[in-house]
N, C-alpha and C positions, 0 to 999 in steps of 0.2 A: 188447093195445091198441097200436094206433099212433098215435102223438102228432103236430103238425105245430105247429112254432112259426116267425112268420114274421118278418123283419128286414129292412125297407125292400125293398131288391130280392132277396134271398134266404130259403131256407125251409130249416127244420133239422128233419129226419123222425125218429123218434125209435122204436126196436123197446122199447117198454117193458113186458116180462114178464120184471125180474128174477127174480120167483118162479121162475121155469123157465130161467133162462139167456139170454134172450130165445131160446129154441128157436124154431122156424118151423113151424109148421102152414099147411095151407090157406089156413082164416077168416085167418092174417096176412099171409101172403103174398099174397093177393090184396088186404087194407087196404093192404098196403104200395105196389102196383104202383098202385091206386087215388089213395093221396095222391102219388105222384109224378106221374102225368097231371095231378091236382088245382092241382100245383104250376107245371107248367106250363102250362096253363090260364089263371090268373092272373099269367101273363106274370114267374114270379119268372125271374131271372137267373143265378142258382148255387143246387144244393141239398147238404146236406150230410149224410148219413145215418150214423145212429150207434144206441148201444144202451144203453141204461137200467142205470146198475148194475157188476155185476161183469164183465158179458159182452160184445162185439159181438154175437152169435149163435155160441150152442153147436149150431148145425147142426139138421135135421131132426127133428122135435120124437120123441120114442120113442115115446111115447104115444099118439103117434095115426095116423092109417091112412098105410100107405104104398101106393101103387100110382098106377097112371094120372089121378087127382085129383091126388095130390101134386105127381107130376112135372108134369102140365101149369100147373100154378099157380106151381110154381117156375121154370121155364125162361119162361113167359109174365111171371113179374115181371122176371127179369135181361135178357128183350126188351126190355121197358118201360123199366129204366134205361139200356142200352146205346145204346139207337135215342135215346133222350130229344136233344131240340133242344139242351140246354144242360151244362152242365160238370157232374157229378157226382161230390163228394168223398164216401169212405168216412173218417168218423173211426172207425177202429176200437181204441175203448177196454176192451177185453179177448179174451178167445180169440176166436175164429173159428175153429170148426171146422166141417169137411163142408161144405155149405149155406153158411157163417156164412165162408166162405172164398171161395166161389162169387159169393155177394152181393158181397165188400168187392173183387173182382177184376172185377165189373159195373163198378164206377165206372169215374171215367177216371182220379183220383188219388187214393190212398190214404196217409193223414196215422195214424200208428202209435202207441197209447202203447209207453211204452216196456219193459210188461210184458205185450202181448198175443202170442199166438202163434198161428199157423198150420198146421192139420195137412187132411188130404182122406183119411180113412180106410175108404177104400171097400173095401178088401180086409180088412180086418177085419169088415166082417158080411156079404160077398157082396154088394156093392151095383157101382155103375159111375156116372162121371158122363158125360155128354155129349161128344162131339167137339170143343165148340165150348169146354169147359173147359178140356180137354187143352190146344188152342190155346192159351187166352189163358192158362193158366200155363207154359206152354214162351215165348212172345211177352213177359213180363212182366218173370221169372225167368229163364230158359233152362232148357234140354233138363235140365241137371242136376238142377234142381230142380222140376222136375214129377216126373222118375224118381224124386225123394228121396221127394215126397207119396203117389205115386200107387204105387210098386213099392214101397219100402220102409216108407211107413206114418211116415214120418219126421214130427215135430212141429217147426218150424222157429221162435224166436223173431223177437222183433224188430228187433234187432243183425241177424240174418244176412238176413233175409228186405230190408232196406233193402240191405245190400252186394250182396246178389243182383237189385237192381230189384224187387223184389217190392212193397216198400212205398217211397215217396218221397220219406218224412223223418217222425222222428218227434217226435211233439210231442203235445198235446192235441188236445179236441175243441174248445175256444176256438181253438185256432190255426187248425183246419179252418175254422172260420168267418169268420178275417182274413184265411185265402186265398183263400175264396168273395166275403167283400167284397169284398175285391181285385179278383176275376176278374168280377165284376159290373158294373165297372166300363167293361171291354173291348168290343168292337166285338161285337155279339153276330152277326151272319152273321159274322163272321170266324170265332167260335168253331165254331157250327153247321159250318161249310163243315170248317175242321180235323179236327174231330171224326167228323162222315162219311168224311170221307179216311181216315182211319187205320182206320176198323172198314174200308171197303174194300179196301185196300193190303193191311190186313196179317195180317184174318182174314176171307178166304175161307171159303164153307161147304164143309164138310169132312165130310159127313153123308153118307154112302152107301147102299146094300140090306145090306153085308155089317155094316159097322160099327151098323145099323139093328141087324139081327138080334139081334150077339151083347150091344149095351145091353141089348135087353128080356131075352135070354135068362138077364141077370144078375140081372135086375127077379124074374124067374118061378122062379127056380132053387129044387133042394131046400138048396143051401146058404143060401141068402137065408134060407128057414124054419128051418134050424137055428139061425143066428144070433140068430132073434128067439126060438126057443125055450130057448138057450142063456143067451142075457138073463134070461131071464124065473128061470131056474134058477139066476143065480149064478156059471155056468163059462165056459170058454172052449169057445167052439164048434169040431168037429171038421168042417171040408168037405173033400168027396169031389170036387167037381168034376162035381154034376150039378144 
């Protein structure tokens, strides 16, 4: 379920399936991408998204289908916050992983507790993110720490992920909300205008035929099925590289 609760000029979205981690399927990823339009719509001013529980989003939910549904639902909601007219904070009050790291680097500032962490473990089951991920955690973070996430598999706390730009201060999910007051308050085309500017300047699309290819080819692989059938068995998966 997605939650939306609203505070004068701002809206605080809420991933709440601690049962599951707030994991991300389909059905929420597209509630989610929904109560953000919703939010703008009603003219709020700052939105704040966060996660019910232990979690931000533990990523990709396992359970349920992966393939060209998934992805289009998930790259169509991080459209939806990125493009959004107004200021979007990630309070992210526990892990973020995969997906759940994707999401809280949609925003445009990300407010950290101070026991969440960060990982993008795509080379653990044969998966790939986006072009447009890669960017925006080399642009956040730098070169080093995408190569940490994305080569190495690395899980990055809070402390380092703030020293790295990754996160912009850590604090609660009440403080995300005093900074959204805050910024509610601001000249809103002023914000609008900034906030186009920077997705312009500084992330160019970066989507090509070949880097096309070799995403799906990670999407369709026989490694990709071994992972999930490695899952399903308890081991560590053995990929071959096809």
């Amino acid at each position: 379920m997605i939650t939306v609760q609203t505070q004068d000029a701002i809206a605080i979205i809420t991933i709440d399936r601690d049962e599951k981690r707030n994991a991300l399927d389909i059905a929420h990823l597209e509630q989610l991408g929904k109560s953000v339009e919703a939010c703008i719509s009603d003219s709020h001013r700052a939105l704040v998204i966060t996660g019910a529980g232990r979690a931000f989003s533990a990523g990709a939910d396992l359970g349920g289908v992966y393939g060209d549904g998934f992805r289009d639902a998930l790259y169509a909601t991080l459209h939806t916050i990125t493009t959004a007219p107004v200021p979007v904070i990630a309070a992210v009050n526990g892990a973020a992983i995969g997906a759940g790291t994707q999401l809280a680097i949609a925003c445009d500032l990300r407010v950290s507790a101070p026991n969440a962490v960060y990982a993008v473990p795509t080379a653990r089951n044969g998966l790939a993110v986006d072009p447009w991920t890669i960017r925006r955690l080399s642009v956040l973070g730098g070169g080093g720490t995408a190569r940490a996430l994305l080569l190495a598999c690395e899980t990055i706390d809070a402390e380092t992920a703030q020293n790295r730009g990754l996160v912009d201060s850590i604090g609660t999910t009440a403080d995300a909300v005093e900074i959204a007051r805050e910024i509610a308050t601001f000249a809103p085309l002023s914000l609008q205008y900034s906030k186009h500017a920077l997705n312009a300047l500084l992330e160019p699309d970066e989507w090509d035929d070949s880097l096309g290819f070799e995403f799906d080819r990670c999407w369709s692989s026989a490694d990709f099925a071994e992972s999930q059938i490695a899952r399903s068995e308890n081991r560590r998966p053995i990929f071959e590289g096809k």
